[in-house]
C-alpha positions in Angstrom: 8.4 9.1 -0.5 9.7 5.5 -1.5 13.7 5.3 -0.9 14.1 4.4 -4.5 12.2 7.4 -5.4 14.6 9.1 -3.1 17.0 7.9 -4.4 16.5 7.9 -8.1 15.7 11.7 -7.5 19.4 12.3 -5.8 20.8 10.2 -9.1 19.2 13.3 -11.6 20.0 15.4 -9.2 24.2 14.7 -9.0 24.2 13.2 -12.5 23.5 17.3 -13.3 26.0 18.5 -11.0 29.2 16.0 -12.2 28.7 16.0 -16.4 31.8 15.6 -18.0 31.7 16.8 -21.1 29.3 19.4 -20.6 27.4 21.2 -23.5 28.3 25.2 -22.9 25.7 27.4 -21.1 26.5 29.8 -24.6 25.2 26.9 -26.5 21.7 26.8 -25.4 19.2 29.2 -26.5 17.2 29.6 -22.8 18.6 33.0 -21.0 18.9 32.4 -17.5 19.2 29.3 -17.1 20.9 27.9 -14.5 24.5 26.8 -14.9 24.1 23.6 -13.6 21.1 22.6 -15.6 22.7 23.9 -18.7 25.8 21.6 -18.0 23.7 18.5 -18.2 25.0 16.4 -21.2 23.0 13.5 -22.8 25.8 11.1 -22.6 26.2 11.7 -18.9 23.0 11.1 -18.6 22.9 7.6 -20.4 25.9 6.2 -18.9 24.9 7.0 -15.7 21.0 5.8 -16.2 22.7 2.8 -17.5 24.9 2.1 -14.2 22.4 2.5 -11.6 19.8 0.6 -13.8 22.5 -1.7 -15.0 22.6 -5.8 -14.4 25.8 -4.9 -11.6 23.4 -3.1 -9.4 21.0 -6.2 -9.7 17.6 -4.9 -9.2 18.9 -2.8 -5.8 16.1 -4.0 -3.4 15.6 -2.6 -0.5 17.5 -4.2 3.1 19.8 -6.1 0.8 23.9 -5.5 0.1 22.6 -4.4 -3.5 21.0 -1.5 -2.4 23.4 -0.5 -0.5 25.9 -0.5 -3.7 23.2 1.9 -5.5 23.5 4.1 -2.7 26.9 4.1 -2.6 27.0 5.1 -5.8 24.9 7.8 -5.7 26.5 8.8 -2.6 29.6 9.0 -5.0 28.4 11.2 -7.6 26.6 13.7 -4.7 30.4 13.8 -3.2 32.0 14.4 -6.9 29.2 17.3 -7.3 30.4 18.8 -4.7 27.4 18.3 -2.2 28.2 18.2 1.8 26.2 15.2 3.2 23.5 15.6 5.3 22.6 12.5 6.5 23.4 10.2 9.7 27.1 10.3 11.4 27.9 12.8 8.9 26.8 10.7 5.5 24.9 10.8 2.5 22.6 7.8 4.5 19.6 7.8 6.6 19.0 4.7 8.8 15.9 3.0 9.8 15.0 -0.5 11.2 13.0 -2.6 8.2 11.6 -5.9 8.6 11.1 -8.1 6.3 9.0 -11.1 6.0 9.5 -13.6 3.2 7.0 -16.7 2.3 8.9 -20.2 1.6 8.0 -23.8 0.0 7.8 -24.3 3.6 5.4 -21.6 4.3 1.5 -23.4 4.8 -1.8 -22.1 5.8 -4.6 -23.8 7.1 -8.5 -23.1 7.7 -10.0 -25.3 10.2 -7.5 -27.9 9.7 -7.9 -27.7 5.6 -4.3 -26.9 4.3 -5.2 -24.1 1.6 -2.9 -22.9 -1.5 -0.8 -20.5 -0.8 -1.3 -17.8 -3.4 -3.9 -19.3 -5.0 -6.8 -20.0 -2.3 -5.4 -17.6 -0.1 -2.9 -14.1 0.2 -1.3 -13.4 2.7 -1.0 -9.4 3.2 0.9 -9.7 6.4 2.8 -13.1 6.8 3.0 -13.9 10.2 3.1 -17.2 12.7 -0.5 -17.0 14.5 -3.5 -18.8 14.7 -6.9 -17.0 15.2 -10.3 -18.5 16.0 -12.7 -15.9 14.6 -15.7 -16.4 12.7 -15.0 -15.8 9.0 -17.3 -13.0 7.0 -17.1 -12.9 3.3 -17.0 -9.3 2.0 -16.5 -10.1 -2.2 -14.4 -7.6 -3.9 -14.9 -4.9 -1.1 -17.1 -2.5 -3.0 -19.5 -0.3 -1.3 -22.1 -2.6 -2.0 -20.3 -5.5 -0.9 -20.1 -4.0 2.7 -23.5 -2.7 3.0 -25.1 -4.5 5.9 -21.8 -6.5 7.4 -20.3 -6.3 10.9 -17.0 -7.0 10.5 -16.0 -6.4 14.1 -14.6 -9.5 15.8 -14.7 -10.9 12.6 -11.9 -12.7 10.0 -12.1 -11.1 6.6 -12.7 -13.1 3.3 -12.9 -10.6 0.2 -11.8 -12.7 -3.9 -8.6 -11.2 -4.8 -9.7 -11.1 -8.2 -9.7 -7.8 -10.2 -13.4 -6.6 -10.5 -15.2 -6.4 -13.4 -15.3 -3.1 -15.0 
């Protein structure tokens, strides 16, 4: 699961537990509901939707000090709702090395000494700092069809990174 996914799914979650101004359990029609779910209000909902998503939480990407204000957030409303954390040292947080590569106006590739354009004669899927001296085997778009017949072993990949035509 994707930590925004995660995430996002523990924002429902506390935003159901924390309602302020609940709508009664004996105002809704469903019998045996749960009281929880039946405290769920849609104003709640909105101004909490509108604080995680909102322009202060600027786009919460992952590794950077903005996500870590969204999950401190949610971490919040779990704490208001009453939830005990489960997560490292005793937190609402899980841990993990990430690694993160980022391309630059600096960033250049080159094919047998021919500088290419970045994004535009060539993606990279894995930036990196290497150079390779394979032979080069072009596979098209990577169909089936396009691989029929082709040893790729030992080889540098060329596929178009256009979408195929349907």
């Amino acid at each position: 699961m994707r930590a925004f996914d995660a995430v996002a799914s523990l924002v429902v979650f506390s935003i159901a537990c924390t309602s302020r101004g609940a709508i009664q359990s004996s105002d809704l029609a469903a019998p045996g509901m749960p009281p929880a779910l039946a405290s769920i209000a849609e104003a709640d909902l909105r101004r909490d939707l509108f604080a995680l998503a909102g322009d202060a939480m600027r786009g919460r990407e992952a590794g950077t000090l903005d996500e870590l204000r969204a999950s401190a957030w949610v971490a919040d409303r779990a704490r208001e709702a009453g939830l005990e954390p489960a997560g490292d040292d005793g937190t609402f947080f899980q841990f993990w090395p990430m690694r993160r590569t980022r391309t630059s106006d600096a960033s250049r590739i080159s094919l047998g000494g021919r500088n290419l354009a970045l994004w535009t004669e060539a993606v990279v899927v894995s930036p990196s700092d290497s150079a390779i001296d394979l032979p080069l085997v072009f596979i098209g778009q990577g169909r089936e069809s396009d691989l029929a017949g082709i040893e790729i072993k030992g080889k540098a990949v060329v596929a178009l990174i256009s979408p195929p035509d349907i």
